[in-house]
N, C-alpha and C positions, 0 to 999 in steps of 0.2 A: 632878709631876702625879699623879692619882688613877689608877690603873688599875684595872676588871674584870680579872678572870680567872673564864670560867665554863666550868667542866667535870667532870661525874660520872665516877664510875670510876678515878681513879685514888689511889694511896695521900696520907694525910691529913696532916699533921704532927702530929697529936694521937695517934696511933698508935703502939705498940711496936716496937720491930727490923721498921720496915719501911725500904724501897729506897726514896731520892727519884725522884720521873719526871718526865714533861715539868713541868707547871706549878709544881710546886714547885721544881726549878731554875730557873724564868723569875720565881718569886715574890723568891727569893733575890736572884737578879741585877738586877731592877728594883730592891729596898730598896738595894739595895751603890750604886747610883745617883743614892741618897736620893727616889724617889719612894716612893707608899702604894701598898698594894694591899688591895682584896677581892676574896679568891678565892669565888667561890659553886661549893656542891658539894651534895649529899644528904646524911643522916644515914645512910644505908646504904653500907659496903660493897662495893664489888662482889667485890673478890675471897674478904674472907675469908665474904661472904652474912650479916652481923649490924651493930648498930648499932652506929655511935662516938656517937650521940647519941640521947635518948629525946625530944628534942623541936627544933624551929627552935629553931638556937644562934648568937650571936657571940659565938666565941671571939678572945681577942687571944691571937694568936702570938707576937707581940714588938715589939718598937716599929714602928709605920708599916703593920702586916699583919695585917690581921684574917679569918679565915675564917667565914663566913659558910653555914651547915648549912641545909637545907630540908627537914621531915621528908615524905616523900613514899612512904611504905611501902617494902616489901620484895620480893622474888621469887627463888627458889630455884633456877629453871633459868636461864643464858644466854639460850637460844632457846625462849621463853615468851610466852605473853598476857599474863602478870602483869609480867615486865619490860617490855615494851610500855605496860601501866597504868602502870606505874611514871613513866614517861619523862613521860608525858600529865601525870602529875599534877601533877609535877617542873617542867614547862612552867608549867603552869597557875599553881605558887607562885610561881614568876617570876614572873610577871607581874603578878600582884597585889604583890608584896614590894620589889619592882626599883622602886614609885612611891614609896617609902616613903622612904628614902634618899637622902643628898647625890647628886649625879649625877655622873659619872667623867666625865674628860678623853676618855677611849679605855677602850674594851672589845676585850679579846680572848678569843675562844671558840671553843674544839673544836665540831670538826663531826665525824663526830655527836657529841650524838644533836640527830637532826632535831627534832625538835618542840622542844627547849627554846634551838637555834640559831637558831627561826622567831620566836620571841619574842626573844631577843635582838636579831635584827635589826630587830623592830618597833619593840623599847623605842629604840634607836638613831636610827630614821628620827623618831621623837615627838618626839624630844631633839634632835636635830642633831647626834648624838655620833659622832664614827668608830669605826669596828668592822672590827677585823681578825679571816676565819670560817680558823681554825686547823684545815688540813684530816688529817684522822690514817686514815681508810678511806674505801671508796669503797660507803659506802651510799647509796641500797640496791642496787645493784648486785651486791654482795657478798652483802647478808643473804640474796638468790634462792636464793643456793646453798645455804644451809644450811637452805633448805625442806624436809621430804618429799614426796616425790616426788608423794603423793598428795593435797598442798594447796596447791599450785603453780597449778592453775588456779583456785583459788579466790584464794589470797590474789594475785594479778595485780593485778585491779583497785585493792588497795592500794598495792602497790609503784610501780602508773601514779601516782597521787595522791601518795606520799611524791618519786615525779623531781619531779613540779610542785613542791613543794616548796622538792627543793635548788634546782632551778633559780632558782627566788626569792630563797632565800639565798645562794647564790653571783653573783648578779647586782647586790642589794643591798647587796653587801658594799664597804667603802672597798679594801681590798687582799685578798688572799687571800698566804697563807701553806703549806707544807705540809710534811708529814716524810718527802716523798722526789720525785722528780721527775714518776714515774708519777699519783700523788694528784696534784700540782699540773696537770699536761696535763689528769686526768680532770674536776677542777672549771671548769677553764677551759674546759671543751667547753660544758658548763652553761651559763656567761657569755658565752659566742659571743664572746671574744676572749681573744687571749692578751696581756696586759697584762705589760710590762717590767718594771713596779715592784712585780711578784707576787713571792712568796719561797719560798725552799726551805732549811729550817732542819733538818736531818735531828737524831733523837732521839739527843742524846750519853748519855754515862754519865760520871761523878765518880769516877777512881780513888779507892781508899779505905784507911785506914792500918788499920793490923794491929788486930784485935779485942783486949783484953783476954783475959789466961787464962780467967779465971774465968765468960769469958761462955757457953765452950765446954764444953755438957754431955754427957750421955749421948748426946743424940739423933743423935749423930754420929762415934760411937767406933766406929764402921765404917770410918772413914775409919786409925785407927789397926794394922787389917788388914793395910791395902793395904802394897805392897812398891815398890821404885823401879823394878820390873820389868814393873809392871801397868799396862798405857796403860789411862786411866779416857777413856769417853764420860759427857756428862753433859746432861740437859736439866732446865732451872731456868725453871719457868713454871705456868700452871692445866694440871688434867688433866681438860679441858672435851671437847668433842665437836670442836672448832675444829682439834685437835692430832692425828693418826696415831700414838701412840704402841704404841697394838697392834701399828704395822707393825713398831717397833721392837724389844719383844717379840719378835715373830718372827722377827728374824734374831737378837736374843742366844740362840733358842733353836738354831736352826742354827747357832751357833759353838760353842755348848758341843757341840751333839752330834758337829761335824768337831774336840773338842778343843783348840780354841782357849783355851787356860790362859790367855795375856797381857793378856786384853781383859777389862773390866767394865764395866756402864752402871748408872749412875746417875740415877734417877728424880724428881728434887726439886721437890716440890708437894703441892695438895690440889685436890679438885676432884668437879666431878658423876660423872664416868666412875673414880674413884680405886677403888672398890672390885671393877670389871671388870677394871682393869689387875691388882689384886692378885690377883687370881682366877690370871689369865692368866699370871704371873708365878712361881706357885707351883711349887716346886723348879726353879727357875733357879739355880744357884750365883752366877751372873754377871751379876745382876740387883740391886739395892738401893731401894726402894720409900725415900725416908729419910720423908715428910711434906712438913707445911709445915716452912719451916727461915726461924727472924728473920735480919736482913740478915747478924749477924759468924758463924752458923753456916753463911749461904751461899757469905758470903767464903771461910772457912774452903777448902770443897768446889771452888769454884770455881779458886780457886788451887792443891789439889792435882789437878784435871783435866789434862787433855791436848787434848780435841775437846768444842768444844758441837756439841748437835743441835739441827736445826730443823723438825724432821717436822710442818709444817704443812699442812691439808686443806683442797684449794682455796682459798687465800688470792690474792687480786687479786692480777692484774698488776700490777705496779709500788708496789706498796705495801711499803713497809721498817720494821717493828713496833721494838720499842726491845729485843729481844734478841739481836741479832746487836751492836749497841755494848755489852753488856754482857760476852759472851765475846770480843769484839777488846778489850777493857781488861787482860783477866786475859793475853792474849797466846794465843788459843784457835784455834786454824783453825775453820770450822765445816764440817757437813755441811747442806745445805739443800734443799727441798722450794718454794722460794717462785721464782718466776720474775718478771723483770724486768728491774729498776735490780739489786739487790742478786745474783741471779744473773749477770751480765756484768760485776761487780764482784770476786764470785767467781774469777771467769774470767781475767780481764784482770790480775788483782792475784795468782794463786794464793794466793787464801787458803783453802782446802777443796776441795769439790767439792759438785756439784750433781745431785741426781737428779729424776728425774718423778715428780712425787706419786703416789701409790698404789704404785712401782715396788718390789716389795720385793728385788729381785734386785740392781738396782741400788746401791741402799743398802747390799746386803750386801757387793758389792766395794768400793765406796766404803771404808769401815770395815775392811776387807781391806784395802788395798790402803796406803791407812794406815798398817795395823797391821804392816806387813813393811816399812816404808822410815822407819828412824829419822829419816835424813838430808833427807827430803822434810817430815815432821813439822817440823822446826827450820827447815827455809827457810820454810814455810809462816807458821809462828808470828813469826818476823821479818818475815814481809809484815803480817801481823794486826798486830803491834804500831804499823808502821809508820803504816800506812793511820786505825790510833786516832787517833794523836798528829793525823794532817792535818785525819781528816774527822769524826769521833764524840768528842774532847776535849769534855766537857759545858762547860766551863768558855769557853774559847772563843766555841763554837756560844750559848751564853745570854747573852752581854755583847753578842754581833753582832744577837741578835734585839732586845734592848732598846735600842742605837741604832734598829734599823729600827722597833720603835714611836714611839722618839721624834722621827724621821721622818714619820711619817705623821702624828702627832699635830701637828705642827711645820705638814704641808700642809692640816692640816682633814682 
């Protein structure tokens, strides 16, 4: 069968030392199945903010897979007007582009972003094609929070207009899917039913084999410092406004100042806020800013870690992002900010511990507390490893999604 896959934002396969994520392992696992895919995505970026493409591209990836670029401009903040244009325009090329084209057996597509999920569903209902809306946040529900405070009452009226919306598109949809249980409940209120044959495909991650020497340059000969004595924190993700990392900062600062020798954090990314945190950072001993780092200099870090961090700000209930299966691969406990599904998994499974967003007190014992019970470390990281292998094996999780397409495809 032909598949869609539509969804912006995530890394491209035309891209250097980038990390595969959701659709590119489900692109993977579809072709291993022998069917086709087009994945439709932008010419922009999101994370690194510049173009893989200067203009609408199909590129073939390798037999049976072709990506499929839409140039739909740029936008330099996250939480922007111009990413919002962005999204609209992005819609807009769909729609017009999506006539052009053989017509797929089945379509699946991230939700969000809304306006190019609403086209999607349209082109679907024109066509009589099933459409599974791959749910990954709980916009806009979510995006309120990240308003100021002082355009809250203005921007309402849009937010009313973007519920109508999902509601349409989650109502519209042949199935719904989603990367954790909380997402899946929150779409389903939308659709005023909770449908059995809905799915819950949580974001795996693909253990990965040792980088070559020669990949590993300068930009990580900090890591050659470090001693078998130094428990490393480490967070690997944007240094967007999305992330509390300042809070972090501020307990490496109170550890160095109560002398805390054994502990170091690790900073790994780039982002709108990157040069605040440097700011903020300055003479930390116990701090490491590295940049962006390609996938085998992330390996690298990752595997010499101890604890990932999840210091995220106000992120939805029950929403589970795709980096907590990236530090349960390397065998990491985590520290986390995110409440829900993945917080009572925390819990349930000791695998880290969990603090109140904003808490910075919290976090500090957390990290403390840690940092003085080797023996807790190691049971911890045995649950992490454990919990991979059942519930975040990428490998697994994306052979089970593409039966369950070829399911639905199979019911109409």
């Amino acid at each position: 069968m032909l598949v869609w896959l539509v969804k912006h934002g995530e890394t491209l396969p035309i891209q250097e030392g980038v990390s595969k994520m959701r659709m590119w392992n489900l692109s993977d696992a579809l072709i291993d199945r022998g069917h086709s895919v087009v994945w439709w995505s932008s010419t922009f970026s999101h994370q690194r903010k510049e173009f893989v493409s200067e203009k609408d591209n199909d590129i073939l990836i390798k037999k049976n897979f072709i990506l499929r670029l839409l140039n739909a401009g740029s936008y330099k903040r996250n939480i922007s007007i111009s990413r919002i244009l962005h999204h609209s325009r992005l819609a807009k090329k769909f729609k017009i582009a999506s006539q052009n084209y053989e017509k797929p057996d089945i379509i699946v597509c991230a939700y969000p972003l809304i306006s190019l999920a609403k086209e999607v569903v349209d082109f679907s209902k024109m066509h009589n094609i099933p459409v599974i809306i791959d749910v990954r946040d709980q916009w806009p529900t979510t995006f309120y929070h990240y308003v100021p405070f002082w355009l809250k009452p203005i921007i309402k009226l849009y937010i009313n207009y973007l519920d109508k919306v999902a509601g349409y598109i989650f109502h519209s949809s042949s199935r719904l899917t989603a990367m954790s249980l909380g997402c899946l409940s929150w779409a389903q209120n939308y659709k005023k039913t909770e449908e059995k044959l809905d799915k819950v495909f949580y974001i795996g991650f693909k253990s990965r084999k040792p980088p070559i020497a020669d990949v590993v340059n300068e930009e990580i000969d900090f890591l050659n410092n470090f001693t078998k004595y130094i428990l490393t924190f480490v967070y690997a993700g944007s240094f967007g406004y999305f992330y509390q990392l300042s809070l972090v900062i501020n307990v490496a600062k109170k550890l160095q100042n109560k002398n805390f020798k054994n502990i170091h954090f690790i900073l790994a990314g780039d982002g709108e806020n990157f040069k605040n945190l440097k700011k903020q950072a300055n003479n930390l001993r116990n701090v490491t800013l590295s940049g962006w780092l390609n996938k085998d200099q992330l390996h690298n870090v990752l595997k010499l870690s101890d604890v990932g961090l999840l210091p995220y700000n106000n992120y939805g209930d029950g929403i589970l992002p795709n980096k907590p299966a990236e530090y349960f691969c390397y065998g990491l406990p985590v520290i986390s900010s995110i409440k829900g599904e993945l917080a009572k998994m925390i819990e349930d499974d000791q695998l880290g511990f969990n603090y109140e967003n904003g808490r910075e007190q919290e976090l500090y014992e957390s990290i403390k507390q840690i940092s003085q019970d080797n023996l807790l470390l190691k049971r911890m990281s045995k649950n992490v490893k454990n919990i991979y292998k059942s519930k975040f094996n990428a490998e697994i999780i994306y052979k089970n999604f593409v039966h369950y397409i070829e399911e639905v495809n199979d019911n109409g």
